[in-house]
N, C-alpha and C positions, 0 to 999 in steps of 0.2 A: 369316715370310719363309722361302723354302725358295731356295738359290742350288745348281746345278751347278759342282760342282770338278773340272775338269779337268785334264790331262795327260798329258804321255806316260809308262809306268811308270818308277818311280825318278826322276822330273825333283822328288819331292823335297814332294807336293800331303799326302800320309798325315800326314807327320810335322808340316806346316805347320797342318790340320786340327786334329791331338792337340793340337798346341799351345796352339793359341788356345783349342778346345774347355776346357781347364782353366783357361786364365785366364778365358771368359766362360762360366760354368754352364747359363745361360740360350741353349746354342748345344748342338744334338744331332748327334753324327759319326756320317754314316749310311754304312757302309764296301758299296759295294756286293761287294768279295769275300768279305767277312765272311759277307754275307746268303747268299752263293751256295754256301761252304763250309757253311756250318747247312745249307742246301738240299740237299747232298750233292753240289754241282755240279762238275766240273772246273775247273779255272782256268788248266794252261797246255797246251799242246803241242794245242791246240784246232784243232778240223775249222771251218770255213768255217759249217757245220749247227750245231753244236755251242756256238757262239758267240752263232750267233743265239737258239738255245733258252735260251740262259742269258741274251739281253737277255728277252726275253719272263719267265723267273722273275723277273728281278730288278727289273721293272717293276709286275708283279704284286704281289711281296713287302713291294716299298718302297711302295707305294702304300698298302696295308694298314697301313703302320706309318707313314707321312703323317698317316694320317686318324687316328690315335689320340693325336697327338704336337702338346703343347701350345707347346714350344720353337721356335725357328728352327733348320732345318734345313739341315746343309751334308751333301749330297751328293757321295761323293768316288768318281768312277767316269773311266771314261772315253770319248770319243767315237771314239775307234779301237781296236779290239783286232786284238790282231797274232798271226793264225793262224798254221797251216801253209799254209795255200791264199793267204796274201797279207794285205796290212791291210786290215781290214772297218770300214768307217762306220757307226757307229751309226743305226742308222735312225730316222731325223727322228719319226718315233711315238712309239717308243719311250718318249719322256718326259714325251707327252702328258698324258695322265691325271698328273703332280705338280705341276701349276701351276708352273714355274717360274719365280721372279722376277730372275733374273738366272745370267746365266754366268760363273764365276770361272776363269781360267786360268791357270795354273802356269807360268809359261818358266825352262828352265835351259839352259844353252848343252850344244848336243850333246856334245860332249867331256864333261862331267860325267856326264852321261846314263851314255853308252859306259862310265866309268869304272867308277859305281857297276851296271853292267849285267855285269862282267866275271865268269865263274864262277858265272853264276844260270842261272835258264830265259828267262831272257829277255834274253842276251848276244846282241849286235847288230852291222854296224858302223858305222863313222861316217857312210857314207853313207845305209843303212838308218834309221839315227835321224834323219837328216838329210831323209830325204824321210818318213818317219813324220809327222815334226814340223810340217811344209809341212802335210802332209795334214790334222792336226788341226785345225791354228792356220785351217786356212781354211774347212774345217767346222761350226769354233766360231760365225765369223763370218757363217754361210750359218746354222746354226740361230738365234743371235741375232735376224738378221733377220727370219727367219721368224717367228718368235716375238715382235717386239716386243719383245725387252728388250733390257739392257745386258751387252754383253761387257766383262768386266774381266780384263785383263791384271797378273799379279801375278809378279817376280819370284821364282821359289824363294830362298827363305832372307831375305827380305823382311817377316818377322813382323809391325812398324810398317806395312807398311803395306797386309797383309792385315789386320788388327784392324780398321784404321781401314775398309776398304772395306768389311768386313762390317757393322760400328759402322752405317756411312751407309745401307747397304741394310735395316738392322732398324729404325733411323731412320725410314725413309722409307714401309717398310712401316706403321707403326702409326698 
C-alpha cells in the first residue's frame, strides 16, 4: 500500500507519520524533504524553476526506493509548495509512476498553522495560509479524482484515527 500524506507545512502530517510509523513497523515514512536534502536540494526560499526541479528528483528518487520497499509506504510531501513566485501545484504527473493508493490529508485549523509557522522560513499570514489551504485541500480532491482513489481527510493531532485509516487501507490493500 503506498498513500500520499498531505498538508500544508507545519499543519502537524511529519510528526503524525513518525508516530504511527513506530507504533506500526510494518509502515515505511518516506520524507520527501529528507530525500531532497541527501539529493543536495534546496528546500526553502525556492524559485517557481527550482521547485519544480526538485518535484521531478523527488519523483525519481522515491520511485527508486518504491520499488525496493517491501513495507506500506506513507508518503509525506506536499501538493502545494510555496515559492517566492507564489504557490505551485504539484503537477498532477508527478506522482504518476508510485502507484498511489490513496490520499491522506492533514487539516489543522489555520491559526495553528500561523502559530507554529512564526519565526521559521516558512512564517505566513493568516490569510496566506488561509488561501494556501483552499488551494490544497481542492487539489487533493481534483488529484483523487483523477486518479481514482480515496481522499482521506485526517485531523492533525488525530493519531486514533490516522492509525485506523491507514490499518483500513493496508487492509484492503492485501
Amino acid at each position: 500500500m503506498i498513500a500520499f500524506v498531505c498538508g500544508l507545512s507545519k499543519s502537524g502530517k511529519s510528526s503524525m507519520i513518525a508516530s504511527l510509523a513506530k507504533a506500526m513497523p510494518n509502515i515505511l515514512h518516506l520524507k520527501a524533504s529528507e530525500i531532497l536534502s541527501k539529493a543536495g536540494r534546496p528546500l526553502y526560499g525556492l524559485s517557481r524553476l527550482e521547485a519544480l526541479e526538485n518535484q521531478r528528483v523527488f519523483a525519481e528518487l522515491a520511485r527508486k526506493e518504491v520499488e525496493r520497499e517491501t513495507r506500506s509506504i506513507l508518503i509525506d510531501g506536499h501538493l502545494l509548495i510555496e515559492t517566492l513566485d507564489g504557490p505551485l501545484l504539484l503537477p498532477d504527473d508527478c506522482l504518476d509512476d508510485l502507484k498511489i493508493d490513496a490520499i491522506l490529508m492533514i487539516t489543522s485549523s489555520n491559526n495553528s498553522i500561523v502559530a507554529r509557522r512564526q519565526s521559521t522560513p516558512m512564517e505566513a499570514s493568516l490569510e496566506e495560509v488561509a488561501n494556501a489551504a483552499e488551494l490544497e485541500a481542492r487539489h487533493a480532491e481534483a488529484l483523487a479524482k483523477r486518479r481514482q482513489t480515496e481522499l482521506i481527510r485526517v485531523p492533525s493531532g488525530d493519531l486514533a484515527g490516522f492509525q485506523t485509516a491507514v490499518e483500513e487501507l493496508v487492509r484492503n490493500k492485501k
